[in-house]
C-alpha positions in Angstrom: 87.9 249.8 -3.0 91.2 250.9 -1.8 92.8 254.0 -2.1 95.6 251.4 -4.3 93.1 250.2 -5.5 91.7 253.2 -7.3 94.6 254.1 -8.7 95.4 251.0 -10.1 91.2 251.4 -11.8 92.4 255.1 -12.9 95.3 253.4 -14.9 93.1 250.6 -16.4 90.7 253.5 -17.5 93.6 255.8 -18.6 94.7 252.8 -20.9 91.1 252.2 -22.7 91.4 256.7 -22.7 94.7 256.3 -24.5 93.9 253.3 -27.5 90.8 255.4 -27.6 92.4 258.6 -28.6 94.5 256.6 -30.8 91.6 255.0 -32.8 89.2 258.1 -32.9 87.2 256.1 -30.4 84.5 256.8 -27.5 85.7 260.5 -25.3 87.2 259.3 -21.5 83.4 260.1 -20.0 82.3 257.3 -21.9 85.0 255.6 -21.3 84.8 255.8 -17.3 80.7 255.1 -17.7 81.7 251.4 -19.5 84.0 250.8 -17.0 82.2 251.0 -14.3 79.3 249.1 -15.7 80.7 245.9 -15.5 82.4 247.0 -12.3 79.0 246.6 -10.0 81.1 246.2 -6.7 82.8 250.1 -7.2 80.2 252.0 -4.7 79.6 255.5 -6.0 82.8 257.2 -3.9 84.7 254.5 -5.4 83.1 256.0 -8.9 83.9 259.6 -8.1 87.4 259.0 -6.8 88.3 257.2 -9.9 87.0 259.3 -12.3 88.8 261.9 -10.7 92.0 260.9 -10.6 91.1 260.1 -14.5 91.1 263.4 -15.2 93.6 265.0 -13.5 96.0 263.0 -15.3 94.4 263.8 -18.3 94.3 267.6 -17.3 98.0 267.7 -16.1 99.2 265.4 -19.4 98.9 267.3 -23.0 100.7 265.4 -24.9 99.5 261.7 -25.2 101.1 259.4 -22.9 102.8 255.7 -23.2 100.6 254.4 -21.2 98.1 255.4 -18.3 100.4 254.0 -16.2 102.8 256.9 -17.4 100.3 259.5 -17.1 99.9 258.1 -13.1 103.1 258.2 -12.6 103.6 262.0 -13.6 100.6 262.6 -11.2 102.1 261.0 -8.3 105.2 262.8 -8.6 103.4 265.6 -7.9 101.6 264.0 -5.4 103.2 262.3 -2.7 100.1 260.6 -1.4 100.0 258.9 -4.2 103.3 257.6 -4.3 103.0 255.6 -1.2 100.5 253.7 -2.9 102.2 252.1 -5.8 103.3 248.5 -4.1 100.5 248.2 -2.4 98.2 245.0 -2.4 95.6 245.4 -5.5 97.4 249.1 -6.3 99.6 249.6 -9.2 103.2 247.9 -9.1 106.2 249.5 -7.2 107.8 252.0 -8.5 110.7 251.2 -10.4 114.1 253.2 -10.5 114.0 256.4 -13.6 110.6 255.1 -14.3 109.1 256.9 -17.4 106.8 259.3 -16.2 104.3 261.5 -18.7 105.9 264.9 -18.7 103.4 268.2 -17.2 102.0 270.4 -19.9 98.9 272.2 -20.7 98.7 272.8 -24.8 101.2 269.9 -26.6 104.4 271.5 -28.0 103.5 270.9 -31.8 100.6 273.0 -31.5 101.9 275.8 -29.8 102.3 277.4 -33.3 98.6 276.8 -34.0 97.9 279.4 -31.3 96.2 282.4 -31.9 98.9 285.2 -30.9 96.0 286.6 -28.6 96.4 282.9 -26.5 99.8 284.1 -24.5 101.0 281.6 -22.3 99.6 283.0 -19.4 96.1 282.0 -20.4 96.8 278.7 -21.3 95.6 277.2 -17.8 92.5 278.4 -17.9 92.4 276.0 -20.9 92.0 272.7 -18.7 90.4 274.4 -15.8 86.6 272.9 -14.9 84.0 275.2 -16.6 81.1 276.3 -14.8 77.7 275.1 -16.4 75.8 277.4 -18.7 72.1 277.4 -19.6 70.3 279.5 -22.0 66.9 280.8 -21.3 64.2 280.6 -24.0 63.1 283.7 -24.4 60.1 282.8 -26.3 58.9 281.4 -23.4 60.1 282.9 -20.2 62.9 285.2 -19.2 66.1 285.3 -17.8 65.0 287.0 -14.8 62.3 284.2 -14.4 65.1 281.4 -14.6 67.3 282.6 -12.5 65.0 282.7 -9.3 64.5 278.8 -10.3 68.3 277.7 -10.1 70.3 278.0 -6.5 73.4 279.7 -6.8 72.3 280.7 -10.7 74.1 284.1 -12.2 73.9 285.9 -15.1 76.7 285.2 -17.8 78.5 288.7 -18.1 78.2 288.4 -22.0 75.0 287.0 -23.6 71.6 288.5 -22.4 70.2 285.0 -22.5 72.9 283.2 -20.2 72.9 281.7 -16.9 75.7 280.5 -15.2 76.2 277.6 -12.3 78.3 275.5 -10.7 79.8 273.4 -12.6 78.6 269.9 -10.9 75.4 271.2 -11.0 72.9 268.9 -12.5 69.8 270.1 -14.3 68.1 267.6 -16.7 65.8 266.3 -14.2 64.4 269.5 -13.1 61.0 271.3 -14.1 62.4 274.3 -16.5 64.6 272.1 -18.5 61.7 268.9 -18.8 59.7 271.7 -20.3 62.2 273.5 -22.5 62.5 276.9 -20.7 66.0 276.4 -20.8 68.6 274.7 -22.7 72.8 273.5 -21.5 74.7 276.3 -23.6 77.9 277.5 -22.7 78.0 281.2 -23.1 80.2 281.8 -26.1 78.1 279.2 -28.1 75.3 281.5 -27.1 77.1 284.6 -28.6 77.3 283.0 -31.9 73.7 282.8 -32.3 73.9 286.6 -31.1 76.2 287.2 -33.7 73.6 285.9 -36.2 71.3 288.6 -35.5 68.4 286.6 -37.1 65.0 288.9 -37.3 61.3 288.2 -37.8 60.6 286.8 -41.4 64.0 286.0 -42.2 65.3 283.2 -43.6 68.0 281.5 -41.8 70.2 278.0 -42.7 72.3 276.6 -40.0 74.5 274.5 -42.2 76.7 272.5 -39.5 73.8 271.8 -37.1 74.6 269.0 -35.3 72.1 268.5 -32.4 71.0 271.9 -33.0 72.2 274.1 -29.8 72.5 277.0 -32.2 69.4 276.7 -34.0 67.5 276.6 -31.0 68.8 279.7 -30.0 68.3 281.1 -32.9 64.1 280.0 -33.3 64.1 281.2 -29.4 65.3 285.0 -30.5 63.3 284.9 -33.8 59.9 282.9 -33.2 58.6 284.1 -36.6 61.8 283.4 -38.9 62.3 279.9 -41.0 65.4 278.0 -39.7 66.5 275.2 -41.4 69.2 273.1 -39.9 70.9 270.7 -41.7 73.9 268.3 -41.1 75.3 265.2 -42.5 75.7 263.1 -39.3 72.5 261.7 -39.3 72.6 260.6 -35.6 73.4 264.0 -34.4 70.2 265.9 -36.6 68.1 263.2 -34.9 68.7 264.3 -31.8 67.3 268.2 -32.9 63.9 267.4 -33.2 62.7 266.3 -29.5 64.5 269.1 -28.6 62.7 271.8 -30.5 59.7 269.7 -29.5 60.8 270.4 -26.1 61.1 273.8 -26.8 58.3 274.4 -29.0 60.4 276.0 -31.7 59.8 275.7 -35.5 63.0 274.4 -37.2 62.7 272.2 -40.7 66.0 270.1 -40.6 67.5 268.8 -43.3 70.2 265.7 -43.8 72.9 266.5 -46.6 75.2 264.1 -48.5 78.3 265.4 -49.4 79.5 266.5 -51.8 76.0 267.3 -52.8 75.3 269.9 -50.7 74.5 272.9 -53.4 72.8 270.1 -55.5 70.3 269.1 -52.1 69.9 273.2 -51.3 69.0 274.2 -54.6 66.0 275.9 -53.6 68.1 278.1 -50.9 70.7 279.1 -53.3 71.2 282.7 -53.4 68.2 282.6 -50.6 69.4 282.8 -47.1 69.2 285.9 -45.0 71.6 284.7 -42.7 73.9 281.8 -43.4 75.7 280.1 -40.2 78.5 278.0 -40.5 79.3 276.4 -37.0 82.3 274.4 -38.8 84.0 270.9 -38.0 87.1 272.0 -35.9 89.8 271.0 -33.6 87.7 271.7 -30.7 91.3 273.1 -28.9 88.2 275.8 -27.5 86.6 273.0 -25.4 90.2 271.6 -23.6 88.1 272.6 -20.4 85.0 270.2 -21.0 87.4 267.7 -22.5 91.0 267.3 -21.9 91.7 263.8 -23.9 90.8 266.1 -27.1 94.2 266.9 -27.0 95.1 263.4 -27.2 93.3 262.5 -30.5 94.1 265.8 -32.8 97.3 264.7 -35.1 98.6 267.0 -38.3 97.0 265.0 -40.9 93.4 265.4 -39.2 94.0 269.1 -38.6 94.4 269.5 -41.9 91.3 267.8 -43.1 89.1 269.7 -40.9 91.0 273.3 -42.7 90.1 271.8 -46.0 86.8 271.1 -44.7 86.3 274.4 -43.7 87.1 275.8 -46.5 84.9 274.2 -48.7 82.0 274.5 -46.2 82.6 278.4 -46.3 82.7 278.5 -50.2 79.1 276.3 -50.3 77.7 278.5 -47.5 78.3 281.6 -50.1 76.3 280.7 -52.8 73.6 280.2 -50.3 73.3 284.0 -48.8 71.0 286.0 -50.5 72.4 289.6 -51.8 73.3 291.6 -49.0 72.6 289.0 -46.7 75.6 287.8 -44.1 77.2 284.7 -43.5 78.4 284.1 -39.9 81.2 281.9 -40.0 82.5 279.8 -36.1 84.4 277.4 -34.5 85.2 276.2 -31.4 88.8 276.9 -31.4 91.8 278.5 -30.9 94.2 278.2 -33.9 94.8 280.9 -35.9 94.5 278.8 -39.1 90.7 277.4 -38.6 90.1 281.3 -37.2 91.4 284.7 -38.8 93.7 283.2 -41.4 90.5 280.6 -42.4 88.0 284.2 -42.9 90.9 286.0 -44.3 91.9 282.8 -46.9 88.0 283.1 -47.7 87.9 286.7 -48.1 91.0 286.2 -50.4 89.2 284.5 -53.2 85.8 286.6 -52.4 87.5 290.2 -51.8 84.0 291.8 -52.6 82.3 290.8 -49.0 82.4 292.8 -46.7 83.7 292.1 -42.7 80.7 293.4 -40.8 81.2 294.3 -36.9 80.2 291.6 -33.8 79.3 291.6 -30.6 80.8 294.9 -29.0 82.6 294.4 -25.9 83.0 290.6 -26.2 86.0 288.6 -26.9 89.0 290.8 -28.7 89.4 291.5 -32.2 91.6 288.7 -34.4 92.1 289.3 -38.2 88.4 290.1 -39.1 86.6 288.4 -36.6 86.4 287.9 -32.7 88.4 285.3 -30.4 86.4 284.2 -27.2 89.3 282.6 -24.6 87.9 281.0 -21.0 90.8 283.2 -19.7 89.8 286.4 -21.0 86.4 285.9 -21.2 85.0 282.9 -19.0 83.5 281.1 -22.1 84.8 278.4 -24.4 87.0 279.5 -26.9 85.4 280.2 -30.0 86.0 282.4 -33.4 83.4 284.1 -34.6 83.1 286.1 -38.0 80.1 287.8 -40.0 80.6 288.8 -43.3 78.3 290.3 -45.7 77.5 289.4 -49.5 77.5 292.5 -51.8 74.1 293.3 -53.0 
């Protein structure tokens, strides 16, 4: 392929990325991947090169663009390399005079008031930048010390005693310590939440928004001895929980819930968890690094829903924590209404719990939790809150 060429695949991608975003559809990876499948004649530079100009568009462009063709276009004016090649044969049409172009910005305007007041401005382009790749060693099984002497160019995270950090276009899933489950992809503030969850030996712990299960796994990997149940009610996601604690050889009963039974299937944890975690449906505005086009699909009315949902998550959660036991409540964001004023709307109908103190010397303190930012602290963003039930 051309150089034209490419760009004129980046705006055919950027399109599919666009109606995507629109429909709640497949993220632009996926998107890229099924392009090029049906594309055998693009040779792998041709791959890279596309993808790449992909997501710099993506990167540069926070509000959703027109068209991909708009989101190009506000590339190439910053770019004048790229500007020579619209008009060019199989490139993208010549330019035409006060062409629409997609308009620079990091976090869209309407959601600048979502912003934790801790997120200034000047942070806000650490929000797109590439993250590095995080593993977390299983420390029932090896140490950190042990994993780092595997991986070239591996350091430790600065914040969790379990990270390690590398490149981020490092590749890992075909080597020896991951095949055998020494070591699991986690970025670091993830890592911290299962920190924050403190579980200990004979405990009982529920992790109530499992998903695939990162968090239980760390959680079976810093307790061997204490009974995790994970549960979820994406059944496609739990499934994919259990070769991976094969993998790791961690003990975890998973569960799949129906809502809006969730009390009704948990009966016999009511009142019964040591440690609750509640690793909540969010915006995901934390994880603008590992993907952009996020910003493209959030909208008011689905914002909302995931506050409701979090809400109601939180209330089931406390009726599941055992007398003086702790619920740790998470997300993977960055607005102030899914973080501080969620935990302090919580602890406004339960005033009786108690805010109990995380992870010194991580993240900064917002309402009665912790923010996590990738410019203050390298990590995704995440809240993270533990509160504990009176006895």
């Amino acid at each position: 392929m051309t150089p034209a060429a490419r760009l004129q695949a980046a705006i055919e991608v950027l399109d599919q990325v666009i109606q995507s975003a629109a429909e709640d559809g497949p993220p632009a990876d996926t998107i890229v991947t099924r392009y090029f499948k049906i594309r055998r004649y693009a040779g792998s530079k041709d791959r890279r090169a596309v993808r790449e100009l992909v997501f710099r568009a993506i990167r540069r462009t926070g509000e959703r663009p027109e068209s991909g063709r708009a989101a190009i276009v506000g590339l190439a004016n910053d770019d004048p390399e790229l500007l020579e090649l619209f008009g060019e044969p199989r490139g993208p049409d010549v330019l035409r005079d006060g062409e629409a172009a997609a308009p620079r910005a990091i976090v869209p305007h309407w959601l600048e008031p979502e912003l934790s007041p801790l997120v200034s401005s000047e942070e806000w382009p650490a929000l797109i930048e590439r993250a590095p790749l995080d593993l977390r060693a299983n420390m029932a099984r090896t140490t950190r010390e042990a994993m780092l002497a595997v991986f070239p160019g591996a350091e430790p995270t600065p914040l969790s005693p379990w990270g390690i950090r590398l490149p981020s276009d490092s590749r890992i899933d075909d080597s020896q310590p991951y095949l055998e489950g020494l070591v699991e992809v986690q970025d670091e503030g993830s890592q911290l939440i299962a920190l924050a969850c403190h579980p200990q030996p004979g405990q009982r712990v529920l992790d109530l928004c499992a998903g695939a299960g990162g968090k239980s796994l760390a959680l079976a990997a810093a307790a061997p001895d204490a009974t995790i149940l994970a549960t979820d009610s994406n059944r496609a996601r739990l499934g994919k929980l259990l070769p991976r604690a094969e993998r790791a050889a961690a003990a975890i009963e998973t569960r799949l819930l129906s809502p809006p039974r969730e009390l009704e299937e948990l009966d016999d944890w009511r009142s019964g968890a040591d440690v609750v975690l509640v690793d909540a449906p969010c915006s995901g505005s934390g994880t603008w690094r590992r993907s952009p086009d996020a910003r493209w699909r959030l909208n008011a009315d689905r914002l909302d829903r995931l506050i409701a949902a979090q809400s109601r998550l939180l209330d089931i959660a406390a009726e599941l924590v055992t007398p003086g036991g702790s619920l740790v409540y998470a997300v993977c964001s960055l607005f102030s209404r899914e973080g501080a004023r969620q935990v302090g709307s919580f602890l406004g109908r339960r005033s009786d719990w108690l805010v109990q103190d995380i992870l010194p010397g991580a993240g900064r303190l917002d309402g009665s939790g912790r923010i996590l930012t990738p410019g203050h602290d390298s990590t995704d963003g995440f809240f993270i809150a533990r509160l504990g039930k009176p006895c």
